[in-house]
N, CA and C of each residue as an Amber inpcrd file, in Angstrom:
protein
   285
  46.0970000  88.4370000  87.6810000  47.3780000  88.8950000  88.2090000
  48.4910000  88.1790000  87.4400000  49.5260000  89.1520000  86.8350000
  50.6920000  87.8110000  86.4290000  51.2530000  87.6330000  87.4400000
  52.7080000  87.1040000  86.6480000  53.3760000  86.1230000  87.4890000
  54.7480000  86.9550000  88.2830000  54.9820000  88.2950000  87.8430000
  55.8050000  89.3290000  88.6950000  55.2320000  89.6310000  90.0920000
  53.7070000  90.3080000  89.5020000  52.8020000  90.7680000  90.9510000
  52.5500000  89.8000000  91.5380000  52.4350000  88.4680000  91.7060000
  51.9710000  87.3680000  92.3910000  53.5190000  87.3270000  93.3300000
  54.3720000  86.9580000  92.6400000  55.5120000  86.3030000  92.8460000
  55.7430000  88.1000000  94.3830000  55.4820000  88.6700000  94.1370000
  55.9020000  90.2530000  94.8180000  54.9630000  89.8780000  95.4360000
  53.8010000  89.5410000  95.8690000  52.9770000  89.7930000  96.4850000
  53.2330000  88.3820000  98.3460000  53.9520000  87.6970000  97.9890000
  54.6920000  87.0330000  98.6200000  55.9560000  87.4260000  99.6040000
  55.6250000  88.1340000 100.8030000  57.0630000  88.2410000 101.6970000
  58.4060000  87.5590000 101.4080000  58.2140000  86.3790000 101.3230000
  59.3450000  85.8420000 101.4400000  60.1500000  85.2760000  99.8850000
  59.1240000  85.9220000  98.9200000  60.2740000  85.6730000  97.4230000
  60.5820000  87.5090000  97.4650000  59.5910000  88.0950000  97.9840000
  60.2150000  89.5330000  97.8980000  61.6500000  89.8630000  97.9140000
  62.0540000  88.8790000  99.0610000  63.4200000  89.2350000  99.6510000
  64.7700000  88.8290000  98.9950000  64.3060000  87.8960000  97.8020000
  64.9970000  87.2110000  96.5310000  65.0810000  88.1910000  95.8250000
  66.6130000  88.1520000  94.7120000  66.7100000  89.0950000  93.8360000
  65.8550000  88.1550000  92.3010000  64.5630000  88.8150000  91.8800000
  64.5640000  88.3470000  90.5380000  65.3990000  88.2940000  89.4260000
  64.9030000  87.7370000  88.2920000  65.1230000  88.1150000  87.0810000
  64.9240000  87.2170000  85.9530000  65.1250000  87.2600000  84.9450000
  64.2740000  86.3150000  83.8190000  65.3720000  86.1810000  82.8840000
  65.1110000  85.1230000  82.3850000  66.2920000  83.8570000  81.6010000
  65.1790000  83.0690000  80.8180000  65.7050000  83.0610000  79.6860000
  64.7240000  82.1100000  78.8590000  63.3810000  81.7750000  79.0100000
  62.6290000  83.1750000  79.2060000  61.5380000  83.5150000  79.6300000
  61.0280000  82.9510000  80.6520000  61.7820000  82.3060000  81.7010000
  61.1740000  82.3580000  82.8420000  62.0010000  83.5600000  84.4470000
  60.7300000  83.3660000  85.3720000  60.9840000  84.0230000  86.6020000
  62.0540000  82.9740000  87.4510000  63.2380000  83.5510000  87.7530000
  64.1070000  83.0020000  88.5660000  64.0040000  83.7600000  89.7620000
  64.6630000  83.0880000  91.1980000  65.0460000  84.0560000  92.3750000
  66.2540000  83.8770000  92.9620000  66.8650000  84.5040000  92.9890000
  68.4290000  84.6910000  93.9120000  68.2930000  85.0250000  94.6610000
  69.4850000  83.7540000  95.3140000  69.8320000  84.6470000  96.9160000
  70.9720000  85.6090000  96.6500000  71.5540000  86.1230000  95.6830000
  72.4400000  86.9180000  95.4650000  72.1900000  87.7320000  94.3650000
  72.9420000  89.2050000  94.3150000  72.0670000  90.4600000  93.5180000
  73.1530000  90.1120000  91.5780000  74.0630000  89.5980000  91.7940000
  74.9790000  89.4010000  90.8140000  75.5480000  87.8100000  90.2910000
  75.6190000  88.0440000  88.6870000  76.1960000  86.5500000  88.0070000
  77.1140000  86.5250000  88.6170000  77.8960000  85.0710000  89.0430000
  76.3270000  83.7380000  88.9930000  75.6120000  83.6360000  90.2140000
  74.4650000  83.3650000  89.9400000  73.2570000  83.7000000  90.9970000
  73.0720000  82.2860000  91.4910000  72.7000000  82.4590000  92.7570000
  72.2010000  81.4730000  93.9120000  71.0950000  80.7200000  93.5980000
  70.6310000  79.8090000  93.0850000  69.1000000  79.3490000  92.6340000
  68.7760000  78.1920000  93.4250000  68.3000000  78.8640000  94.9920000
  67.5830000  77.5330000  95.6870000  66.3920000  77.5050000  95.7690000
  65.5760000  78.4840000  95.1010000  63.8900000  78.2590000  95.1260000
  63.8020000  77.7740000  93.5220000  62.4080000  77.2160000  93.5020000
  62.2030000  76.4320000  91.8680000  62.0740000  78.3760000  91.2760000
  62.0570000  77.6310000  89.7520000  61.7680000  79.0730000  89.2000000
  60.3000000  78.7380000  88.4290000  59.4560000  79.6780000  87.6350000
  58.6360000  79.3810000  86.9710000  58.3640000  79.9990000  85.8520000
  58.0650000  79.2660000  84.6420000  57.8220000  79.4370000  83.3290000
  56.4840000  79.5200000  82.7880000  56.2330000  80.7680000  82.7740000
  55.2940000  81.3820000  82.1220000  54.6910000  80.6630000  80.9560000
  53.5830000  79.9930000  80.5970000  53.2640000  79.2610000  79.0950000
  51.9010000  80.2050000  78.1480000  51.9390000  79.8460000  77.0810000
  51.5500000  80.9330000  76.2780000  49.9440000  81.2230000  76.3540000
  49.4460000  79.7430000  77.3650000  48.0410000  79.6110000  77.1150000
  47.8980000  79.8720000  78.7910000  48.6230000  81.1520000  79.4640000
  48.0210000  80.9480000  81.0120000  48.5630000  80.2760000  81.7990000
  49.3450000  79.1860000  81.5770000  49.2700000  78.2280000  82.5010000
  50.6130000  78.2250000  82.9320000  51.0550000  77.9920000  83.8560000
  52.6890000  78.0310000  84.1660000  53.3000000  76.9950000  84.8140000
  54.4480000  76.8870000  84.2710000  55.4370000  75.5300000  84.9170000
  56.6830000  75.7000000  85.9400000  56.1070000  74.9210000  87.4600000
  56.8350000  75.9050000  87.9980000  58.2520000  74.1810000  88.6070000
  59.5640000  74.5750000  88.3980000  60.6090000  73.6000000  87.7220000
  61.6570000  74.1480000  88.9200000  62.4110000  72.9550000  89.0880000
  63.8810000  73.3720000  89.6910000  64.5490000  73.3890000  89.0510000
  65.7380000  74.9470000  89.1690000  66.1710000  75.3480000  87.7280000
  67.6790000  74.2950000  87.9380000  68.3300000  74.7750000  86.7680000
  69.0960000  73.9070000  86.5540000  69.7280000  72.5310000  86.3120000
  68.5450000  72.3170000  86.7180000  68.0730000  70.6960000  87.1820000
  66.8780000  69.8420000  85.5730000  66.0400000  70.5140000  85.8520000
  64.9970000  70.8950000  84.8800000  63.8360000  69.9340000  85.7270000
  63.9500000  69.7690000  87.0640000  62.7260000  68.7900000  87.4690000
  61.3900000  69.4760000  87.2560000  60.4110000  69.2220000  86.8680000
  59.0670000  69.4780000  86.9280000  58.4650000  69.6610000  88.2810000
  57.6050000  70.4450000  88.8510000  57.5130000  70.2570000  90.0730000
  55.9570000  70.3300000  89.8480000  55.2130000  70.9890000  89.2220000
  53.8660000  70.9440000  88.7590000  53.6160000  72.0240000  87.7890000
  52.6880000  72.0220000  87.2940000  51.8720000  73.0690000  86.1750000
  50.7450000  72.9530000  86.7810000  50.3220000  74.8430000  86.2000000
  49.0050000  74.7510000  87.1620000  48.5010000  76.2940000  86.0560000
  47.2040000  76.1820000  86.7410000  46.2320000  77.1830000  85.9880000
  46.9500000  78.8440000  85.8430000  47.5820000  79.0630000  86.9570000
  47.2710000  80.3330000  86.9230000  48.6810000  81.1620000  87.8390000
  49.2490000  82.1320000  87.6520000  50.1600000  82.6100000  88.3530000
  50.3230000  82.3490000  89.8050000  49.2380000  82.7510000  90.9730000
  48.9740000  82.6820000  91.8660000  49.4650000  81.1600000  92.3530000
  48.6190000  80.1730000  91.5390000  49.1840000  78.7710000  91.8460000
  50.1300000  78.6260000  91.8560000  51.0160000  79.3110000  90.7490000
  52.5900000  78.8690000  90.5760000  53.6940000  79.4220000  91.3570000
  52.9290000  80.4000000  92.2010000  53.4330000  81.0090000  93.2480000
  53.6780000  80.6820000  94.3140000  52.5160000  79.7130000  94.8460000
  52.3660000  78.6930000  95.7370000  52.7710000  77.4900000  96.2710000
  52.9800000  77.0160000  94.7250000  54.2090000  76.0130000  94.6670000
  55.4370000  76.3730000  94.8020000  55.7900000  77.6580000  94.3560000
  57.7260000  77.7140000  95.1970000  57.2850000  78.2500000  96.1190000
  56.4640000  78.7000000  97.0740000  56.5030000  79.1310000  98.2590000
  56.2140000  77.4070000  98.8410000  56.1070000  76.5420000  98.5440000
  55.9090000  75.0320000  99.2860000  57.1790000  74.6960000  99.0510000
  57.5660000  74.9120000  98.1170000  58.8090000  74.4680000  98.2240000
  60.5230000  75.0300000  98.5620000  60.1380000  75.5980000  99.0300000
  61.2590000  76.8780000  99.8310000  62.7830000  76.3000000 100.8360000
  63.4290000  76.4560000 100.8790000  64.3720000  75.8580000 101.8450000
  64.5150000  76.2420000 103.0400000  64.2440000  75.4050000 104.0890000
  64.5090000  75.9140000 105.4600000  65.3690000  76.7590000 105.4360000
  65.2520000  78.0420000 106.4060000  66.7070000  78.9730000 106.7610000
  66.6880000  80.0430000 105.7730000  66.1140000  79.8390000 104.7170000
  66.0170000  81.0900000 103.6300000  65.9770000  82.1460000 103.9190000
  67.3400000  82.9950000 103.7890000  67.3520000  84.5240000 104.0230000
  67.4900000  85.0750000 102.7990000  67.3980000  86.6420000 103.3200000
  67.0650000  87.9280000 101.8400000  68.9010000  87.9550000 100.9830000
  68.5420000  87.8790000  99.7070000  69.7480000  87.9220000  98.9620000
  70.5910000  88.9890000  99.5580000  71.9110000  88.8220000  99.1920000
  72.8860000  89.5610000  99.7290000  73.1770000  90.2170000  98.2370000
  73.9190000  91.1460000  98.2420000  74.6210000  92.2800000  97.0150000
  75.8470000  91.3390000  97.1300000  76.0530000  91.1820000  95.7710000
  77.2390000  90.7210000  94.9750000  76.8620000  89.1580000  94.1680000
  78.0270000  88.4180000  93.9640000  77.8520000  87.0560000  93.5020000
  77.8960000  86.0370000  93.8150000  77.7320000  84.9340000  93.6230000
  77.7040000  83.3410000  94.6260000  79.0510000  83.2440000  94.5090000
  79.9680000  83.7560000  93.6110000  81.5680000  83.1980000  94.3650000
  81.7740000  84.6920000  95.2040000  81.5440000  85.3980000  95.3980000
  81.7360000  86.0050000  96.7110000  81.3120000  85.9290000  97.9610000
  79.7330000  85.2090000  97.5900000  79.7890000  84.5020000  99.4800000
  80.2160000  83.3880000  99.5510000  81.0440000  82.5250000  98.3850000
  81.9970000  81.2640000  99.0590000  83.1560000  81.7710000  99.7340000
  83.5680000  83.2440000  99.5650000  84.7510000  83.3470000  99.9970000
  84.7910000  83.6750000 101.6300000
């Protein structure tokens, strides 16, 4: 399985808007730049294995065998209260 269908196969990143940046999977809580990034994102590596990181940040959070795993890890690491992205941009829900 890659790392789209894994990441979809998950209720609660479903409800995140994807999308990909420097070849990795990000999730927003918002549908438009600049985007909300409170779940880690994860980076796809060339041999299988994926690194799944808090973006912006660049923390490591683990590498692991296989999509599924790396799926697992931002679903562990999720933020209390996490609701489904809203339509528009992060300076429109500051306002």
């Amino acid at each position: 399985m890659d790392l789209i269908e894994a990441a979809g196969a998950e209720r609660t990143l479903r409800q995140l808007y994807p999308y990909n940046s420097h070849f990795a999977l990000h999730l927003s809580s918002c549908t438009r730049y600049p985007y909300v990034l409170r779940v880690p994102s994860v980076l796809p590596r060339y041999d299988g294995r994926c690194r799944a990181f808090v973006p912006r940040v660049g923390t490591l959070l683990g590498e692991t065998d296989t999509a599924e795993a790396a799926v697992a890890l931002v679903v562990a690491h999720l933020p209390a209260g996490l609701g489904p992205a809203v339509a528009g941009s992060a300076d429109g829900l500051r306002r």
